[in-house]
Structures are given as structure tokens and as C-alpha cells.
C-alpha positions as CSV (number, residue, x, y, z in Angstrom):
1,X,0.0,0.0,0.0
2,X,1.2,3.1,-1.1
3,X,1.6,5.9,1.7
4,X,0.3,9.4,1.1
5,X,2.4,11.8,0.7
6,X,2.5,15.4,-0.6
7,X,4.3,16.0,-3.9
8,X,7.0,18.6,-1.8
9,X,7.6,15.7,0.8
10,X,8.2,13.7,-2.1
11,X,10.9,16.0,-3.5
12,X,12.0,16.2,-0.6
13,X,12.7,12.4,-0.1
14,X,14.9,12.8,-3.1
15,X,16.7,15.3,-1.9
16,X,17.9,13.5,1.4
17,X,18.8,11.0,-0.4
18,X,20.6,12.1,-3.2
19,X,23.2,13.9,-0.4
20,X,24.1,16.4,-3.2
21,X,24.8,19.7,-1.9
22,X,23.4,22.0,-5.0
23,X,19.8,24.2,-6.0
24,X,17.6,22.0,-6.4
25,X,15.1,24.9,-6.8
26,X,14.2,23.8,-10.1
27,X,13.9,20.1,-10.5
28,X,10.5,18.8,-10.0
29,X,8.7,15.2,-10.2
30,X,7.7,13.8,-13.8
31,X,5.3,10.9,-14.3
32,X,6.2,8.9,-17.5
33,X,3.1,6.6,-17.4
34,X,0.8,9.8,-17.3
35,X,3.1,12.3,-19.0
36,X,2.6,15.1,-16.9
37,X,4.6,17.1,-14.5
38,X,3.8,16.9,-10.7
39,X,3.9,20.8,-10.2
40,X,1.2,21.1,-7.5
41,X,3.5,20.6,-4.8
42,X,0.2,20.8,-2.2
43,X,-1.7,17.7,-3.9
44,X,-0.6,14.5,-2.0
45,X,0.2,11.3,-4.7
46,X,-3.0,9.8,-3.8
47,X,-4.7,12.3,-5.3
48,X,-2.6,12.3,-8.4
49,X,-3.9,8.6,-8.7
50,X,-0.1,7.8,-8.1
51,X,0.2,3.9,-7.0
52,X,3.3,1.9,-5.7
53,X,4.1,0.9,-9.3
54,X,4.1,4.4,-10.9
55,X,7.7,5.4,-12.4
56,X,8.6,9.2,-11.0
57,X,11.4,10.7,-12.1
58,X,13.1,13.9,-10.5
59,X,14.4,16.1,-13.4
60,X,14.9,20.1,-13.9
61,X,12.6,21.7,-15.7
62,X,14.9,24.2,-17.5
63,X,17.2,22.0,-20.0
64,X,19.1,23.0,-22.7
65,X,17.3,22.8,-26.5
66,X,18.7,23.6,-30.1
67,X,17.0,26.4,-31.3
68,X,17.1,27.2,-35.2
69,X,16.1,30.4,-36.5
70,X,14.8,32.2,-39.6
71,X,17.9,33.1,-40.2
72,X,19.8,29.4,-40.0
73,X,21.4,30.3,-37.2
74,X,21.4,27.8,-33.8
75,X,21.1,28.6,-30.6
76,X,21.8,26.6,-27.6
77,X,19.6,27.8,-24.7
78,X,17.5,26.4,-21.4
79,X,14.2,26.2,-21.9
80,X,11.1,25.4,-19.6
81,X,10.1,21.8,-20.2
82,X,7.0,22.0,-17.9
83,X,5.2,24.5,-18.6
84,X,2.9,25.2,-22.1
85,X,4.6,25.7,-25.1
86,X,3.3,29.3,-25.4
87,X,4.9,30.3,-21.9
88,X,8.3,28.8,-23.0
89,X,8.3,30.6,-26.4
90,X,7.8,33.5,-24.0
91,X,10.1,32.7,-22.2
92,X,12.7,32.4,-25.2
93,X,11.5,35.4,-26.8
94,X,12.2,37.9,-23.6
95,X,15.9,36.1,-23.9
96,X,16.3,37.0,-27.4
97,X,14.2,40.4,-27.0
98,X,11.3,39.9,-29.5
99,X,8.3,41.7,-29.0
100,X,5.1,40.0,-29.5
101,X,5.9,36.3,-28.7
102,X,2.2,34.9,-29.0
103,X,3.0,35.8,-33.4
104,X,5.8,33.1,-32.6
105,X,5.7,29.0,-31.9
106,X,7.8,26.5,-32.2
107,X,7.7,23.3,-34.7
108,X,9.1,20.0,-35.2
109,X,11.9,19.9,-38.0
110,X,11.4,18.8,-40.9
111,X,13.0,15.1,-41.8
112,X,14.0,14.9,-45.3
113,X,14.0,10.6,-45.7
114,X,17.1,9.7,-47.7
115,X,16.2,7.7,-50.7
116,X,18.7,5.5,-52.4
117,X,19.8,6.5,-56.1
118,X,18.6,4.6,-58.8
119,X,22.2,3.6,-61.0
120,X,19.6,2.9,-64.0
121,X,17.5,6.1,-64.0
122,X,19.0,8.7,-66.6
123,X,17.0,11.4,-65.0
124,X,17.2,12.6,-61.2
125,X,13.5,12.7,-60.0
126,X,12.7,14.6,-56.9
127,X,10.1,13.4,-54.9
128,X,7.7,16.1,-53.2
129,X,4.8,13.3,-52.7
130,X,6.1,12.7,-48.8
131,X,7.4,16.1,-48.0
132,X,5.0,16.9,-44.8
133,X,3.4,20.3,-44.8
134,X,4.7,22.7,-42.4
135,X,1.2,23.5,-41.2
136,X,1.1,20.0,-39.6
137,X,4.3,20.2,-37.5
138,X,3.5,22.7,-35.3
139,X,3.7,21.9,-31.5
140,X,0.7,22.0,-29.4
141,X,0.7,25.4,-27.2
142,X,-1.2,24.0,-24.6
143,X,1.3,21.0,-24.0
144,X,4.9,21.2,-22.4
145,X,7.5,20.3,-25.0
146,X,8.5,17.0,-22.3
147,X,4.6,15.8,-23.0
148,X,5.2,16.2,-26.9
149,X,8.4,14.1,-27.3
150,X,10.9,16.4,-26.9
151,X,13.5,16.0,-24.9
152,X,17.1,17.4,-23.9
153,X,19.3,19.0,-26.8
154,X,17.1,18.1,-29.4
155,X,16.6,20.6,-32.1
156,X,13.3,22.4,-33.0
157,X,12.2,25.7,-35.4
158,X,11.1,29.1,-33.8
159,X,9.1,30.7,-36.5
160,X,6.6,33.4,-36.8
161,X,3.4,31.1,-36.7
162,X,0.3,33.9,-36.9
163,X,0.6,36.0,-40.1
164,X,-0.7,39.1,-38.0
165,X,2.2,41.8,-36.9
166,X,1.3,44.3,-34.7
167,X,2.9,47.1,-34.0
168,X,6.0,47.0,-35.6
169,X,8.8,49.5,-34.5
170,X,12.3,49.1,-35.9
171,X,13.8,50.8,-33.2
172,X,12.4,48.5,-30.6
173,X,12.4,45.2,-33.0
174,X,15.9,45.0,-34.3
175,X,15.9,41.1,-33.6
176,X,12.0,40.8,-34.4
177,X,12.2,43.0,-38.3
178,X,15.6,40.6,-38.9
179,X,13.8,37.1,-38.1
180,X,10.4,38.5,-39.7
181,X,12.6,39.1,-43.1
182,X,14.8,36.0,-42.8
183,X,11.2,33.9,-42.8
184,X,9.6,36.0,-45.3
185,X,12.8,35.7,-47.5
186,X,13.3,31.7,-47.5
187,X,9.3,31.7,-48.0
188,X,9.6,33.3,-51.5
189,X,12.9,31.5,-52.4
190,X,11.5,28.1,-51.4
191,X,8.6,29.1,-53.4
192,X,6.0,28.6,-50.3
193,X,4.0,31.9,-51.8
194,X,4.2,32.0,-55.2
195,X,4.7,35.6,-57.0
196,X,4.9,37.5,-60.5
197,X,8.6,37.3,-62.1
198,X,8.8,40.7,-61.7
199,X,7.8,41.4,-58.3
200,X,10.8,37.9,-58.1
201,X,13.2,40.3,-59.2
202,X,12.2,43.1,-57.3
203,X,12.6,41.1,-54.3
204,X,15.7,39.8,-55.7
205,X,17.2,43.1,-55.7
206,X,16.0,44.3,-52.3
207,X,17.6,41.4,-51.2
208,X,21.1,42.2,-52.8
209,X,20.9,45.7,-51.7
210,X,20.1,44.9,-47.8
211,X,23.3,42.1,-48.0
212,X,25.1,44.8,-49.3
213,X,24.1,47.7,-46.8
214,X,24.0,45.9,-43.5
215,X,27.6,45.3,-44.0
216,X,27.8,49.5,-43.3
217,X,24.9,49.3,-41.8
218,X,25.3,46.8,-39.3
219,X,22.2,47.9,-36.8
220,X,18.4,49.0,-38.2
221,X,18.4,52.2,-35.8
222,X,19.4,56.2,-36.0
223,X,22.2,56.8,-33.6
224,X,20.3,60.2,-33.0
225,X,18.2,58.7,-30.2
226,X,16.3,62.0,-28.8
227,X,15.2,62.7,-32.8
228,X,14.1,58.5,-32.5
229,X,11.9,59.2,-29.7
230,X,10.5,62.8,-30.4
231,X,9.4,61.1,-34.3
232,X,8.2,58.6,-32.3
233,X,5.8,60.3,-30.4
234,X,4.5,62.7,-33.1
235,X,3.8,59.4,-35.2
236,X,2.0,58.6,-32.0
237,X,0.3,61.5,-31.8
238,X,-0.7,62.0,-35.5
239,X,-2.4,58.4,-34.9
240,X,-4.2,59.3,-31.9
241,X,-5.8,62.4,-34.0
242,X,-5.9,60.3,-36.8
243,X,-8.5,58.3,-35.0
244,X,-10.3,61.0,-33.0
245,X,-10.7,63.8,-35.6
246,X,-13.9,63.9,-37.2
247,X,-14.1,65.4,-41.1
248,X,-16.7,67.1,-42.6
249,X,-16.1,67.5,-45.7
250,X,-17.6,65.1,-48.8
251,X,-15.1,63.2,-51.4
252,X,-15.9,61.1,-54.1
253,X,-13.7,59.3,-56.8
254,X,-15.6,59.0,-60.3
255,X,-14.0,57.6,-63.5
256,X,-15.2,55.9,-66.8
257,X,-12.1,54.2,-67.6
258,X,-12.2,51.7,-65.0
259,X,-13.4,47.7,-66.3
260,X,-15.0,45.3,-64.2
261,X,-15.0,41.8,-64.5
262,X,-16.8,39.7,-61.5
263,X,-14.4,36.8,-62.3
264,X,-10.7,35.7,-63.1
265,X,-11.6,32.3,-64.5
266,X,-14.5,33.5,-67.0
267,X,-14.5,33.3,-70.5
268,X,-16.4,36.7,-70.4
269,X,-14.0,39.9,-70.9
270,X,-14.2,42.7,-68.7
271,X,-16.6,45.9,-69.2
272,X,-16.3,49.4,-69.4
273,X,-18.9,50.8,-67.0
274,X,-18.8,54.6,-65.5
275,X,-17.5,53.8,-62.0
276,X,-17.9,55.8,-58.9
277,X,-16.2,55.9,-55.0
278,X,-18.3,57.2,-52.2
279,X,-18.1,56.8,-48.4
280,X,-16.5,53.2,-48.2
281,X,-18.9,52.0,-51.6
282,X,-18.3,51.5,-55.1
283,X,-21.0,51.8,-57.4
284,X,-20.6,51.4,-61.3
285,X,-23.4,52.6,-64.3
286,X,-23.6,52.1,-68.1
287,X,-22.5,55.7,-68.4
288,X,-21.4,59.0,-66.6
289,X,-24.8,60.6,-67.7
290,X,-26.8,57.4,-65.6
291,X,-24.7,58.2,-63.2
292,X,-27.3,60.2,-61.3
293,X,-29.7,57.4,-61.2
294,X,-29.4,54.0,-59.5
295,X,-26.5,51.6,-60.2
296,X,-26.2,48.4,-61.7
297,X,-24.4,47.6,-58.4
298,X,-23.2,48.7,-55.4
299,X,-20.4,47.1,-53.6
300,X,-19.8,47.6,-50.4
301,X,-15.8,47.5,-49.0
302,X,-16.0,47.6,-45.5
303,X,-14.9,43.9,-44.8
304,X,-13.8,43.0,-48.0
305,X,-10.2,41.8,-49.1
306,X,-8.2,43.7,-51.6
307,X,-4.9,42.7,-53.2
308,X,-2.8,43.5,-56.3
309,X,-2.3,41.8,-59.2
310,X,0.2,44.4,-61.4
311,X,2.6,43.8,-63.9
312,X,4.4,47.5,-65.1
313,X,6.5,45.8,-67.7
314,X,3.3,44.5,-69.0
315,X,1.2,47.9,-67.9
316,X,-1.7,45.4,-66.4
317,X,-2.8,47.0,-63.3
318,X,-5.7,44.8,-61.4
319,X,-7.1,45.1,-58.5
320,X,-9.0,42.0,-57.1
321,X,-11.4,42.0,-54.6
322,X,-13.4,39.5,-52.5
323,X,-16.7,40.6,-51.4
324,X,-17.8,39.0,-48.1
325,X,-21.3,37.2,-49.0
326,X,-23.4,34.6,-46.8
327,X,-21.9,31.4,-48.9
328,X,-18.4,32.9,-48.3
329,X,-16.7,35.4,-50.8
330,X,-17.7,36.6,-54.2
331,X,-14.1,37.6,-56.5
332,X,-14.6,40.7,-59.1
333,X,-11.8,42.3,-60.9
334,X,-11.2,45.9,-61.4
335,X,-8.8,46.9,-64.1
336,X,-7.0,50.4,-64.5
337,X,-5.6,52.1,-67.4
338,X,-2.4,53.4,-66.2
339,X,-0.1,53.8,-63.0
340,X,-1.8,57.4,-61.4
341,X,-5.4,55.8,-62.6
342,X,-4.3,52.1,-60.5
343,X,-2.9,54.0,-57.2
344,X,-5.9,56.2,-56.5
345,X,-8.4,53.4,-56.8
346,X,-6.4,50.8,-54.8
347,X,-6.0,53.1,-52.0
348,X,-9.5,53.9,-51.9
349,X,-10.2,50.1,-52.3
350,X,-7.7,49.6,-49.1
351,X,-9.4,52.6,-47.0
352,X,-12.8,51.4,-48.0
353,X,-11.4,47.8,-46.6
354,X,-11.1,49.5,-43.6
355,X,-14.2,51.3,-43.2
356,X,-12.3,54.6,-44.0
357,X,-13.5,57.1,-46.6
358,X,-11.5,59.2,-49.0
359,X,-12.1,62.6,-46.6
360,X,-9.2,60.6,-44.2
361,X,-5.9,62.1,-43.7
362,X,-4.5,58.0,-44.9
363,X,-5.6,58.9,-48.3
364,X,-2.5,60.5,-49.7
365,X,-0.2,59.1,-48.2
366,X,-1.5,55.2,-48.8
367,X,-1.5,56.5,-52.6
368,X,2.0,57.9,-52.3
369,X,3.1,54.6,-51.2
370,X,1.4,52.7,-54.0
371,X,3.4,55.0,-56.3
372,X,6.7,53.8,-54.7
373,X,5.9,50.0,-55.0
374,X,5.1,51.1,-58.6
375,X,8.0,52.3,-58.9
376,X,10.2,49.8,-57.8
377,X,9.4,47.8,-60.1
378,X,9.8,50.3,-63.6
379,X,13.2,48.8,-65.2
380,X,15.7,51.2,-66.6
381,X,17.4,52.0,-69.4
382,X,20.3,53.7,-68.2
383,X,23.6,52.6,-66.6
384,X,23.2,50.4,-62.9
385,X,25.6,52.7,-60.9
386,X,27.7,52.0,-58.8
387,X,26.9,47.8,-59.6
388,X,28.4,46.8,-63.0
389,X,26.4,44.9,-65.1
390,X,29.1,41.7,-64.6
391,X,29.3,42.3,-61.0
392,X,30.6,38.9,-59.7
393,X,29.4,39.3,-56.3
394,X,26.0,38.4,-57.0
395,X,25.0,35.2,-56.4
396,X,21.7,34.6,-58.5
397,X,21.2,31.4,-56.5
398,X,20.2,33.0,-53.0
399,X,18.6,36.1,-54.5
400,X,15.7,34.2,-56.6
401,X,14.1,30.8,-56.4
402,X,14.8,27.9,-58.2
403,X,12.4,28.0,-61.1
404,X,14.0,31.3,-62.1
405,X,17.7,30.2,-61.9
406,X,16.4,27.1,-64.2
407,X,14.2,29.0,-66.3
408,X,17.1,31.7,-67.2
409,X,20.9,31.9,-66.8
410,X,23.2,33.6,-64.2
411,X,24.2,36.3,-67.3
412,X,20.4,36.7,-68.1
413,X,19.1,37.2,-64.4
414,X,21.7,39.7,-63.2
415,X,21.4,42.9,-65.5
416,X,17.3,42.2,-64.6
417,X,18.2,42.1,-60.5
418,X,20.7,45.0,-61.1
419,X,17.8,46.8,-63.0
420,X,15.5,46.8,-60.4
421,X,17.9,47.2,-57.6
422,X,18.3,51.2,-59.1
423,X,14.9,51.6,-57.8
424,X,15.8,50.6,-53.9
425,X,19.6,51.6,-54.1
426,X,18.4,55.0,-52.3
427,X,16.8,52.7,-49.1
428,X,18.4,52.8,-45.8
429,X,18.6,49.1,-44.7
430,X,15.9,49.6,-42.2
431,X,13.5,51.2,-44.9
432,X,14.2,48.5,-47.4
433,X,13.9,45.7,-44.8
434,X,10.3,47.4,-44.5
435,X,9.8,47.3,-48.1
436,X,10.4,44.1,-48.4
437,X,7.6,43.2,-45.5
438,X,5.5,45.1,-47.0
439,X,5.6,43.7,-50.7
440,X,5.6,40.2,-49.1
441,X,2.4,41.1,-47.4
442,X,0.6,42.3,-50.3
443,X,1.1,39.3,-52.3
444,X,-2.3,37.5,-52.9
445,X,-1.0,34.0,-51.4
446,X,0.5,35.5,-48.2
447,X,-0.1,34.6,-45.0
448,X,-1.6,31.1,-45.6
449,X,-0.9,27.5,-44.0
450,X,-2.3,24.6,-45.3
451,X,-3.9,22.1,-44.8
452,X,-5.2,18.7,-46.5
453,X,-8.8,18.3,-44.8
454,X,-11.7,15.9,-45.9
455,X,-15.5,17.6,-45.6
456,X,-18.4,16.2,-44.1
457,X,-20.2,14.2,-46.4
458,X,-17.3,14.1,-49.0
459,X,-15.6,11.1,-50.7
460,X,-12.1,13.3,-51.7
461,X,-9.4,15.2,-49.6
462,X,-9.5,18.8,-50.2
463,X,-7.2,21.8,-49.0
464,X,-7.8,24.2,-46.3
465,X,-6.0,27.8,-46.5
466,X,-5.8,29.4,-43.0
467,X,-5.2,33.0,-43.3
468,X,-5.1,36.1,-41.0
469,X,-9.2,36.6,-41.5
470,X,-10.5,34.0,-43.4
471,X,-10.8,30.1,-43.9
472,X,-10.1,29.1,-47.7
473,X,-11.8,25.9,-49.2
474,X,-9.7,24.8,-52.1
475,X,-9.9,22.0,-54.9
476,X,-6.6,20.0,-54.2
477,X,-6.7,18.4,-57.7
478,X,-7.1,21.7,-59.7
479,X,-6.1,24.6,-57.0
480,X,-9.4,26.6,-57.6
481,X,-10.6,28.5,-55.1
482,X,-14.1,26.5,-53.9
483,X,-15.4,28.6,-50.8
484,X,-14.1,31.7,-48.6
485,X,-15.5,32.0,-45.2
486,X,-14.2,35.1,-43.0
487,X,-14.0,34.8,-39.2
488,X,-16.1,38.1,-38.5
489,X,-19.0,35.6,-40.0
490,X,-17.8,33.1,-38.0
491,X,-20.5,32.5,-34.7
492,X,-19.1,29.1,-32.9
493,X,-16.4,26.6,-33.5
494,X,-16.2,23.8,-32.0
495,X,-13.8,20.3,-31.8
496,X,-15.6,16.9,-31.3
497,X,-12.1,15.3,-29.9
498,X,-13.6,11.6,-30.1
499,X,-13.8,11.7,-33.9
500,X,-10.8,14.6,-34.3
501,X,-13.8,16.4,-36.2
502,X,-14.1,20.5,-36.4
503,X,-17.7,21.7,-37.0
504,X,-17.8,25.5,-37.5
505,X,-21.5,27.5,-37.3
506,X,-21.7,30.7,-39.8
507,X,-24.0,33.4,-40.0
508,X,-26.9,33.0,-43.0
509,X,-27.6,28.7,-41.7
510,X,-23.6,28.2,-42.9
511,X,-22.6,24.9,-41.1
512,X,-19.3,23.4,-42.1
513,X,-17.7,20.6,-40.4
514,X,-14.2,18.8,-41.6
515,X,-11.5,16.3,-40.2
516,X,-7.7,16.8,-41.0
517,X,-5.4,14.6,-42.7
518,X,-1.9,15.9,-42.9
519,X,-2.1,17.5,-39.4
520,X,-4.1,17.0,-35.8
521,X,-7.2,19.0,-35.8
522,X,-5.9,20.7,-32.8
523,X,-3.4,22.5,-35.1
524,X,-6.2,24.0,-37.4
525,X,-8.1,24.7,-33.8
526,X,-5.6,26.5,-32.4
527,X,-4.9,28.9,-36.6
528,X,-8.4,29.9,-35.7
529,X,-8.3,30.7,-32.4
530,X,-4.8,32.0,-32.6
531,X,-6.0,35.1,-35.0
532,X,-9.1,35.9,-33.2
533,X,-7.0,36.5,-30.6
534,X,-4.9,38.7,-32.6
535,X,-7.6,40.8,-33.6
536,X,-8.3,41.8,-30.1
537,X,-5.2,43.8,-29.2
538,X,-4.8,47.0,-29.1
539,X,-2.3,49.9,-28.4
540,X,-4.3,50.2,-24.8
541,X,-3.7,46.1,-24.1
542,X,-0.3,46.1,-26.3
543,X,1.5,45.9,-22.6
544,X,0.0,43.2,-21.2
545,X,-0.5,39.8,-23.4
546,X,-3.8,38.1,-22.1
547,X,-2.8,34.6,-21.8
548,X,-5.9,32.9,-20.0
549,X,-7.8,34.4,-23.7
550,X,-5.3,32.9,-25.8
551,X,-5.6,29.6,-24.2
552,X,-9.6,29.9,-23.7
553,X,-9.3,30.6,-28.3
554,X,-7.0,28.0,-28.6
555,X,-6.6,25.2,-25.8
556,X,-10.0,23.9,-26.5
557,X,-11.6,20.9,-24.5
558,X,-8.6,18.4,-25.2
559,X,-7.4,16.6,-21.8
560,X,-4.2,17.9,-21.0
């Protein structure tokens, strides 16, 4: 019969008899039947449902663990191995000073199987079939990293997990702004979001230019410190008035150049109607002079998603937007005729997003910064500087992806790269580290995981995008775009753990329900609770990171 003791008498035991003079301050009792920690030092064993056969070990909770960055780099640190995974990323990212750890989590690495070489095959095949998505190796935030395999010196990921960065400030987020580009970078070369060749280039270039300014450049801030703080606080302030000033004053964009097409994949062209922008709407009429009467349509922005689809070699400037309806999201196209025509209607598109009119103070300067990315991008005819066209130092290999360094040669891709990089040669390092954020962010594909899925009441596996603000129903044999459901739709989710089945309730009778394939449904569980929680900070709560909601969004009803 197994006496009762408390947990701390327990420890105690151990420590008599170990006769080792050191701080044991740290080391508590793990159960390797029951995988759990014994961290309520006032519950007796008894109570733990602890019996004379149960294996207890008496370990530290802080070991050391591998860490591999962004950036490649790995660091060899102690890390809690008792509590959640979202307190020890915490924990990690106070000791590497990065703001914001709940954008961060940490993930299993990814095991490439080694596959013997076929001495008869004349062609080298490279087999993706069994590469595991990324989205399915994430580690469960609610479970210690001791409960999920890991143990002492073994090697996991740190990576940006939720696609939603708030409140970015290079002066504080030195470490933060260089991890957030090292991801965003290997993402584009590795091809995880796929993007136009000449937005590849342009990043290509960035690239080449921040490589070759950080090595003058070596830290993202102003030495000037009191100038830092006193910009600081009038950005602050403009923000604050920003949001408090009210504006009286009426603005509308009207223009009958603008063509409208309510699908990509249509065999209809688009249409030249007489378009007009007021408050957050668009309307559009047969012509300027029914312009006074009722629309064909009115579309509503507030909600909506808005992305770019612009070529300038090519002069195609679209603008695509999904429209929030009660099935999910209806996709029209809006196309421009030039560059000036493009950046005032996608930055009242963006506003409109928003739930901002053209009367706010955002207006010009969102255009203004349209006209830069625009810019970027214009190739030019004239010498490249201070970089010679046979500059050796370029290494086309690291700056674009794979399909590009096939598709063309080294000779071919460097006057292109050297091209674009006149357009960001001007940059700071800081600035074009921002620049390349923001053109990441803007790319139609970006911040999705995946994940392969199989519906209720369907016979085939299908993929499931997880972004920011939306869930994405896709056709995994084709890659169309099935059904867009947005989270502020969204009124119950819910995880029936005996079947590993997610049921989700929509506004308009929308019930969908799915299991997962490639990943645990507590992964996919946790994407959606993860960015509802990130919708609810704010500069107000920015201090204090409210972990009790996190876990409420994102533990769900599993047994821990």
C-alpha cells in the first residue's frame, strides 16, 4: 500500500537521499506513465492517482534545446520543459528580446527521408509526394515540449506562426524585423508563396541591396536617439488624432475608364462601365450621364479583401477584390488604365477595406506609397551605378528561387536584378527591410498555412488555406478557389475530440464541419483561435498579453 504523501515531501525524499549539496530549486517530479509534470507541490500522490508501481522521475525543468532560427542560425539555450509551449516561447523570446511572442511557436523539423539512387534512372526525379506540410508540424501550445516528445538537446524551429504583426517599430524590434525578413525571404525562395517574375526580381534586388548595406549598416536604428523618440511620439500623436478627428467634408472618386469583371476564371471579358467611389462604396453605371440614377451595383468594401495583381512591364494594373457574402466570398476584378489611374483606386479600395472614406488624412499618403511600390518595379534603361552589369558578387542562387535560376541563366538574371535594384539603391537598410515586408504582405497568397482536410459528407481530400481573417476551401486536384468563409461571419467553432472532427456555425444557416489529414485538428483549432485573438489587441492592451484568452481561443476541451 502506497503511503500518502504530498508531492514537496516527495521532492523532498529525493533530496535527502541524493546527499548532493546544490539548488535543487528547479527540478520537479515527472510521471512517465501519465506524461505530466507533478507541479502542484500541495496535492498529496494519492490524489494524483499515483500507485506503488508508478515510475517518477526527478528532473529540472529548465534543459538546454537547439533552437534554429529564420535566419539558419542555432542557438543553444535552457528552456522550460514544464510549462505550455506558449509560456516557454515566452520565455525564449524575452531572452532574445522579441516583442510579441504569441506571433511566434515553435515546430518539429522537418525530416527529409534519404532515398537510395537509382544507377539505372538517366534522370534525377525529386520526390515532393512525402514532403509533410509545415502547417502540420507545429507543436501543441497547450502542451509542455517534455509531453510532446521532446527532450534534452534536441533541435526544434522558432518561427513566426500567426501572419498578423502588430505594432511593428524598428527601433524596438531590431531582432523581431531581422527574423520576420529571414522567414519572409526563404518563403519566396522556397517558393512557399508564389509571386509574378517581376515582383521575383524586385525582391531579388532588395535582397542584394540589404546584403550589401547591412555590412555598413550593421544595426536598423538612428544613432540620434532623442530625434528617434520625439518622431516617435508625433507618429504617435498623428495616430491618436488620426482616429479621434472627425471630417466634414464630402469626397468622391468617379472615372469611366475603369473595367470590371466579377471573375478571373470566366471566358467573359471585362466591361467598361462609368465607376464611382463614395463613403466606403463603389457603385458602377452604363454611363457618366446614368450616373445620377441607381446603379447596376453597389459594392460595399467595408470587410472586403483587396490585393494586387500588377505587372508595369506588361502595364496590367488589377485590382481583385473579394466581397464578403453569406456562402463565403464573391471575387470581381477591377482593371486600371495606367499607373496614377491604378494607385488612386487601390488606396480607396484599401481605405474602403477598412471602413475609411477618402475625406481621411490616410488617403495620400496610402497612394504615395502605391506609387513607390510602382515604382520599384519600372526597369531602366540607363547605366546600374555603382553595380556593373558583370558584377561577380552576385550570387543569383540566394537572391531568386529555383524555377528562375532554371528558367534563365546567371548572365540573363543579373542585368534584370541590377535593374530593379536602381529603384531601392536609395533605401536605408531599415526602410528596405520594411519594403520588403511590405511587398511580401501584399502578395495575394501570403499569410496562408495549409492544410489537407476531408469535408463532411465528401468522398475526396481537399485543401484548407488558414489565413489572418479568413478560412479558404480549395480544390486540391485543380487549385481553384471552392469557398471563402471570414472569421467576422464566423459565430461558434467547435472540436468533437472523439472523432478529431471540427464543426464551425456561420452566419446566413452556414454549417461546415471537416476532419484533417496531414495535421491534428488541434493545429487548425488553435490557426483559428490563434487570429481571433490577434484581432483583439490594441495599443491600450499592447502591454499586457492576455494569456488565459489565448488559451480559452485556442486550448479547447482536449485533456491535457
Amino acid at each position: 500500500m502506497l503511503t500518502v504523501f504530498h508531492v514537496a515531501v516527495t521532492s523532498v525524499s529525493c533530496l535527502s537521499s541524493a546527499e548532493i549539496k546544490r539548488d535543487w530549486s528547479d527540478h520537479a517530479l515527472w510521471w512517465e506513465q501519465k506524461q505530466c509534470w507533478l507541479l502542484r507541490t500541495a496535492w498529496t500522490l494519492e490524489k494524483y492517482g499515483i500507485h506503488a508501481d508508478a515510475k517518477l522521475f526527478f528532473m529540472p525543468q529548465h534543459k538546454p534545446l537547439r533552437l534554429c532560427l529564420p535566419n539558419g542560425i542555432t542557438l543553444r539555450l535552457r528552456a522550460c520543459f514544464s510549462n505550455p509551449v506558449f509560456q516557454t516561447v515566452m520565455g525564449i523570446c524575452r531572452m532574445l528580446n522579441i516583442r510579441h511572442p504569441e506571433e511566434l511557436s515553435l515546430l518539429r523539423p522537418v525530416e527529409h527521408k534519404k532515398k537510395k539512387k537509382d544507377k539505372d534512372s538517366a534522370e534525377e526525379i525529386y520526390d515532393l509526394t512525402e514532403v509533410p506540410l509545415s502547417s502540420g508540424t507545429w507543436l501543441n501550445s497547450s502542451r509542455c515540449l517534455l509531453q510532446q516528445g521532446i527532450q534534452e538537446n534536441d533541435r526544434v524551429w522558432l518561427r513566426f506562426k500567426f501572419y498578423a504583426f502588430y505594432d511593428i517599430e524598428p527601433k524596438y524590434d531590431v531582432v523581431r524585423l531581422t527574423q520576420l525578413y529571414e522567414q519572409a525571404r526563404w518563403a519566396i525562395l522556397l517558393e512557399d508563396i508564389d509571386c509574378t517574375e517581376e515582383e521575383m526580381m524586385l525582391f531579388g534586388a532588395l535582397q542584394y541591396h540589404i546584403s550589401k548595406v547591412s555590412q555598413s549598416e550593421p544595426q536598423m536604428m538612428s544613432s540620434n536617439a532623442a530625434m528617434d523618440d520625439l518622431e516617435s511620439a508625433l507618429q504617435s500623436l498623428e495616430v491618436k488624432m488620426e482616429g479621434e478627428s472627425i471630417i466634414f467634408k464630402h469626397v468622391e472618386l468617379s472615372d469611366g475608364t475603369v473595367c470590371f469583371r466579377p471573375k478571373r476564371l470566366t471566358l467573359k471579358g471585362y466591361k467598361q462601365y462609368w465607376f464611382k467611389f463614395q463613403d466606403t462604396s463603389i457603385s458602377y453605371f452604363k454611363s457618366k450621364e446614368e450616373s445620377i440614377g441607381e446603379p447596376i451595383q453597389q459594392i460595399n468594401l467595408k470587410g472586403c479583401e483587396v490585393a494586387p495583381d500588377v505587372n508595369v512591364a506588361a502595364q496590367k494594373f488589377l485590382i481583385r477584390l473579394l466581397i464578403p457574402a453569406p456562402e463565403g466570398m464573391n471575387e470581381v476584378y477591377l482593371r486600371c488604365e495606367n499607373e496614377q489611374q491604378y494607385a488612386q483606386w487601390m488606396a480607396a479600395c484599401r481605405l474602403g477595406s477598412k471602413g475609411k472614406t477618402l475625406a481621411d488624412s490616410s488617403f495620400q499618403n496610402e497612394i504615395q506609397s502605391i506609387r513607390s511600390f510602382l515604382a520599384m518595379q519600372k526597369t531602366n534603361s540607363g547605366s546600374h551605378g555603382n553595380a556593373p552589369a558583370n558584377d561577380e558578387s552576385i550570387n543569383t542562387n540566394s537572391l531568386v528561387s529555383p524555377r528562375y535560376n532554371k528558367k534563365y541563366k546567371t548572365k540573363q538574371l543579373t542585368p534584370r536584378i541590377l535593374d530593379a535594384y536602381q529603384n531601392v539603391a536609395q533605401l536605408s537598410l531599415t526602410d528596405a527591410v520594411m519594403r520588403f515586408l511590405q511587398i511580401w504582405q501584399s502578395l495575394p497568397d501570403f499569410g496562408l498555412s495549409y492544410v489537407v482536410v476531408r469535408f463532411k459528407g465528401s468522398r475526396k481530400d481537399e485543401v484548407l488555406g488558414v489565413a489572418p481573417n479568413r478560412l479558404i476551401r480549395i480544390d486540391l486536384g485543380v487549385g481553384d478557389v471552392v469557398k471563402t468563409w471570414r472569421y467576422n461571419n464566423m459565430k461558434q467553432w467547435n472540436v468533437n475530440w472523439d472523432i478529431r472532427q471540427l464543426a464551425i456555425e456561420f452566419e446566413g444557416n452556414v454549417n461546415i464541419a471537416f476532419s484533417c489529414v496531414t495535421a491534428d485538428c488541434k493545429i487548425v483549432h488553435e490557426f483559428i483561435g490563434g487570429y481571433i485573438f490577434m484581432s483583439t489587441r490594441s495599443r491600450e492592451k499592447s502591454s499586457t498579453l492576455n494569456e488565459e484568452l489565448f488559451h480559452k481561443l485556442t486550448g479547447g476541451h482536449e485533456a491535457l
